[in-house]
C-alpha positions, 0 to 999 in steps of 0.5 A: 301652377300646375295642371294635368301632371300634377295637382300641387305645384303651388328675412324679413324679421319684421311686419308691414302692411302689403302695400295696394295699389290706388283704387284698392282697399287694404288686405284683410290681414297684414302680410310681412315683407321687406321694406325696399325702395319702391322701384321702376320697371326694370329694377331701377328707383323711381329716382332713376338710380339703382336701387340697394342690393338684395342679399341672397343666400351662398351660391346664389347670384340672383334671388330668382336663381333659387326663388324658392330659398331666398323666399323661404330664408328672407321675405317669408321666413316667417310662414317657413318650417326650417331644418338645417340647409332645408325649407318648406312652405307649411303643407296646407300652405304651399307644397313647396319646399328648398334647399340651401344651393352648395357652390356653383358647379357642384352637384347637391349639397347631401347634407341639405338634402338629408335636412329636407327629408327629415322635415317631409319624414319618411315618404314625405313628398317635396315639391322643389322649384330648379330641381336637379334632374336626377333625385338626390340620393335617398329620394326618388322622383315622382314626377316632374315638368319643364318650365319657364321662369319669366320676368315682369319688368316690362309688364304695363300694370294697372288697377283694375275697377271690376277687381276686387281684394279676395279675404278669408270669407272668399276662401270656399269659392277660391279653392272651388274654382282652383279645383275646376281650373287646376291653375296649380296648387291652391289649398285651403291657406294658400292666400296667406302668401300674399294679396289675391284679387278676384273678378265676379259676374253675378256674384259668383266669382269667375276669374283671381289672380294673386302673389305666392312666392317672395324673393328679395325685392320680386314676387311670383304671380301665381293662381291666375285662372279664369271660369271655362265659361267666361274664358275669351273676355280678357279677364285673365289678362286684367287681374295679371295687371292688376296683381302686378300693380300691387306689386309695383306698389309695394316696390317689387318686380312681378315674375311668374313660372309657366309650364313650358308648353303652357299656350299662355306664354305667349300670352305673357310675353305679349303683356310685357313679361320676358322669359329670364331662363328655364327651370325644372320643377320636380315632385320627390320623394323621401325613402319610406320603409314602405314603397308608396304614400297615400295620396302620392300619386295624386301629386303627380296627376296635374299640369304645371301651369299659371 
């Protein structure tokens, strides 16, 4: 979810359908995901006891502490390219990348660091989620943006019957209205990362909403963005429901990440959604022998936004 700033900011070892939502028909092609207990709002089983604990990675507490990685090393392993300590999303997925997290209170792992400019190659560009604020050595910093990481336990979702599932046959339209709208890096296979739902007005469609990333037991609203000329009618608001209905559904929490000074934060604060932490996401890249990258700076003209 990035706009102005920049123009991209967007395990399990077996596969299952990604649960929808009552009113909804199933995904056009079956996602892989974990198999949890399907939870309460805040975590808790529907029995009201606590649910299994969610393995995450050395140097992680949390799977939101490092969202990238325990997305990439668990639930969506299966989409990951993986060298060593590093991780990325394929480039005509995701421009997203991670690294293995060394101990708390050290500085990052070189070695991870070394394994993910091997994966990007020489003045290859890595989108990475809670970045370091200074570039590793051998990298430099293109450009990065402040954000905010927040929880959807208190979210009040709920299906929506104007929404529909969005399918391969819809791609055109969706990445046509990311462009117009810029809600963050939407590319032609993007929509492989999860269930995306779209609202339409005289065919045409006007506002989606979807899932990115997947850490143990949450998953990342994402792509939320809504046509300039129909902007004002809630729409945005409903499919973010509606995604986290889907989500609940399947037995996982909903999160998302904003830009800091996005204004639709407090929109997502007044839909149920908590601010968890801060979280700096920052575009690097690895040393080349040659000083720029075709397209490079195109990464750093849009705005982190959801």
């Amino acid at each position: 979810m990035f706009t102005t700033r920049w123009n991209s900011f967007h395990s399990s070892s077996s596969t299952c359908s990604t649960a929808m939502a009552p009113g909804y028909p199933g995904p056009v092609a079956p996602n892989r995901c974990p198999t949890p207990r399907r939870r309460g709002p805040r975590g808790v089983a529907r029995d009201g006891k606590p649910g299994p604990a969610r393995a995450v990675g050395q140097g992680v507490a949390h799977p939101l502490d490092d969202p990238g990685w325990t997305a990439l090393t668990g639930p969506q392993a299966h989409l990951a390219q993986r060298r060593g300590g590093a991780a990325r999303y394929p480039v005509d997925v995701s421009p997203f990348a991670a690294v293995a997290r060394p101990d708390a209170g050290t500085g990052p792992d070189p070695a991870a660091w070394a394994d993910l400019a091997a994966l990007v190659g020489p003045g290859g560009v890595a989108v990475v989620v809670d970045a370091p604020a200074a570039a590793p050595d051998g990298w430099e910093t293109v450009g990065a943006v402040p954000g905010v990481q927040m929880d959807g336990s208190g979210l009040a979702a709920a299906p929506d019957p104007e929404a529909v599932v969005l399918g391969p046959a819809d791609v055109p339209e969706m990445v046509d209205l990311a462009a117009r709208t810029r809600p963050g890096p939407f590319l032609a296979r993007t929509p492989v990362l999860g269930t995306y739902l779209g609202i339409r007005r005289g065919g045409a469609l006007v506002a989606m909403a979807g899932e990115r990333m997947h850490p143990p037991g949450w998953t990342e609203i994402s792509a939320v963005c809504t046509d300039p000329a129909y902007r004002g009618q809630g729409l945005a608001a409903r499919l973010v429901r509606a995604v986290a209905a889907v989500v609940r559904a399947r037995g996982d929490v909903p999160f998302l990440h904003a830009a800091a000074d996005n204004p639709a934060v407090g929109l997502y604060e007044h839909l149920g959604f908590t601010r968890r932490r801060t979280i700096l996401f920052a575009a690097f890249r690895a040393a080349a022998d040659e000083p720029t990258l075709a397209g490079a700076p195109d990464v750093v003209k849009a705005t982190f936004r959801t």
